[in-house]
N, C-alpha and C positions, 0 to 999 in steps of 0.2 A: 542703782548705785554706780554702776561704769558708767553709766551714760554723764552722770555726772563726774566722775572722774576725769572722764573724754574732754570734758567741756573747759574744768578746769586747767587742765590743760593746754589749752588751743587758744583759751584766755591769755592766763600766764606768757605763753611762749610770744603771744602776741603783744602784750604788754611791755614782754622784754627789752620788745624794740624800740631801743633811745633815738628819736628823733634828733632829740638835742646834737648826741654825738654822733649820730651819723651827720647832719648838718655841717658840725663842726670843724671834724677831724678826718672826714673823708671826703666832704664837700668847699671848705675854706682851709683844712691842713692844720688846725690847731683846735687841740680837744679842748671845750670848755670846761673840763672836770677840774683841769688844769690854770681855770683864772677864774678870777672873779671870788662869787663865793664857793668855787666849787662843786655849785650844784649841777646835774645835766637836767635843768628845766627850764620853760619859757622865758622866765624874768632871767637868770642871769646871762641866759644865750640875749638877749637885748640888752642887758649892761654891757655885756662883754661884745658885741656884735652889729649891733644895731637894731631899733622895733621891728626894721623887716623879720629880720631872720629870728627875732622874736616873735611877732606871728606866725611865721610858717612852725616853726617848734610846737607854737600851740598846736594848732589846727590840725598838724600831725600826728602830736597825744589824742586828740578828741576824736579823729577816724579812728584809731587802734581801739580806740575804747568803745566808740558806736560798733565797729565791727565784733567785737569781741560780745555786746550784749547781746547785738541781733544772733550773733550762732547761739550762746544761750538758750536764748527765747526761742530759737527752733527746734533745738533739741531736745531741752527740756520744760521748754514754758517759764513759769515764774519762778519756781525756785531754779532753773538753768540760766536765767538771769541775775538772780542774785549769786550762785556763783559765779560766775562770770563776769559780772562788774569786783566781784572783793578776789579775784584770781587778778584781773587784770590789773587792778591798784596794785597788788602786792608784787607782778612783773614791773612795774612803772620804776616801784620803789626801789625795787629788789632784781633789776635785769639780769638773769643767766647768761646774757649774752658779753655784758661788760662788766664781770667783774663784783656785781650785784652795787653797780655803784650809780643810781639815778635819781630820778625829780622826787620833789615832797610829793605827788599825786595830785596838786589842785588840778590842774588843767583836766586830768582822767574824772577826778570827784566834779568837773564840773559838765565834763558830758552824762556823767551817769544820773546828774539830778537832771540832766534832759531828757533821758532815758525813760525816767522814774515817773515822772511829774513836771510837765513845761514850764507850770503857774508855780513851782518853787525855782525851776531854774533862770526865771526874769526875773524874782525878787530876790535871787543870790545873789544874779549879774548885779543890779540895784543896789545891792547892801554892798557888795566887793566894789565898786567905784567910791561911794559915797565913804566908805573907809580909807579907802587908796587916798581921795583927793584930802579927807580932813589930817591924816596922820602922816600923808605923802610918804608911807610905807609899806610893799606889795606882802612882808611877811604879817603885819598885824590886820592888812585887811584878810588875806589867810587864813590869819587863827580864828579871827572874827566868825568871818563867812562858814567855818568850820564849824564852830561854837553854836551856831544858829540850824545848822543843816539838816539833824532832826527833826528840830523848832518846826520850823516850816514845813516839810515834811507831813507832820504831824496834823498842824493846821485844817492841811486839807486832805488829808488821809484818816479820820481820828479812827485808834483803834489801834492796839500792838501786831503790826503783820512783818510779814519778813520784810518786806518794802524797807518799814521803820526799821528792822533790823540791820539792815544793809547800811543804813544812816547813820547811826549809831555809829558802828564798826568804821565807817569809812572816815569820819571825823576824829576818832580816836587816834584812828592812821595819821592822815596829813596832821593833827596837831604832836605828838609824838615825832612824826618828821620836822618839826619846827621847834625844834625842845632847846637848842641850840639857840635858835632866833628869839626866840621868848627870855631865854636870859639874856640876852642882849637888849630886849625891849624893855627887860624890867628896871636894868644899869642904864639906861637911856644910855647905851653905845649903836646899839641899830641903824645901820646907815640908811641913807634916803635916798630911796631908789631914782637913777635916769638912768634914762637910757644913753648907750654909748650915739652921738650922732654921725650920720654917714652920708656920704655925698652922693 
């Protein structure tokens, strides 16, 4: 039981740390908490920023998040991975560091399906564009890609294991982190994502 305490832990604290604002507000001088929609996540450090520095945001979330499985999985194996990726979601969401004010967790829920299973994390990537490009919306491709994350999952996992548990949980998460966007998509007020462009 410590061991997993330990892990949840070193997750979380590792989670904590908002790329986004560090990027932002230490690195260009203006917190994005502070524009846009307020979120410190990928997509609106790119509205507010530009695609670069909306890549690097991602790719920043997704090392914190490979790092934080891999100590899991050495510590404790498969269940120190499964806490470890839903510690590390709920630092993303929830930063100790800022205020507990950060991203919906896709970019983390999309390295942890890399984590989990590669052959669901290509047909995420796959479903999240094909959503993105038909609704030219990055929260409903989100919910979507959420919605499914089990699904797939499942697929090629059959059989209820903590795996699939971790699924579950992690979807409820980022869609619950969208609760806000989803009334906005049901009132067809949702704005349509671009990116800010930069020279």
């Amino acid at each position: 039981m410590v061991r997993y305490v330990i892990i949840a832990v070193i997750a979380y604290l590792l989670g904590s740390i908002s790329v986004a604002v560090l990027l932002t507000r230490d690195r260009i001088g203006s917190d994005v908490r502070k524009q846009g929609s307020g979120n410190a996540g990928a997509t609106n450090v790119a509205r507010v920023f530009g695609m670069k520095a909306g890549v690097v945001t991602l790719l920043g979330d997704m090392v914190k998040a490979a790092l934080s499985g891999l100590a899991g999985w050495l510590i404790g194996g498969e269940t120190g991975l499964a806490v470890a990726c839903i510690a590390c979601l709920v630092g993303h969401c929830w930063p100790v560091y800022f205020g507990f004010r950060g991203g919906k967790g896709v970019s983390v829920a999309g390295c942890i399906a890399l984590l989990l299973d590669w052959r669901m994390f290509l047909l995420l990537v796959v479903w999240f564009a094909v959503m993105a490009i038909i609704s030219r919306r990055v929260s409903f491709a989100s919910c979507s890609s959420a919605a499914v994350y089990p699904l797939l999952y499942w697929l090629f996992n059959r059989g209820m294991t903590i795996q699939l548990a971790i699924c579950i949980v992690i979807a409820l998460i980022v869609i619950i982190m969208h609760r806000g966007n989803l009334v906005r998509l049901i009132h067809g007020t949702e704005p349509v994502f671009k990116a800010k462009e930069t020279k």
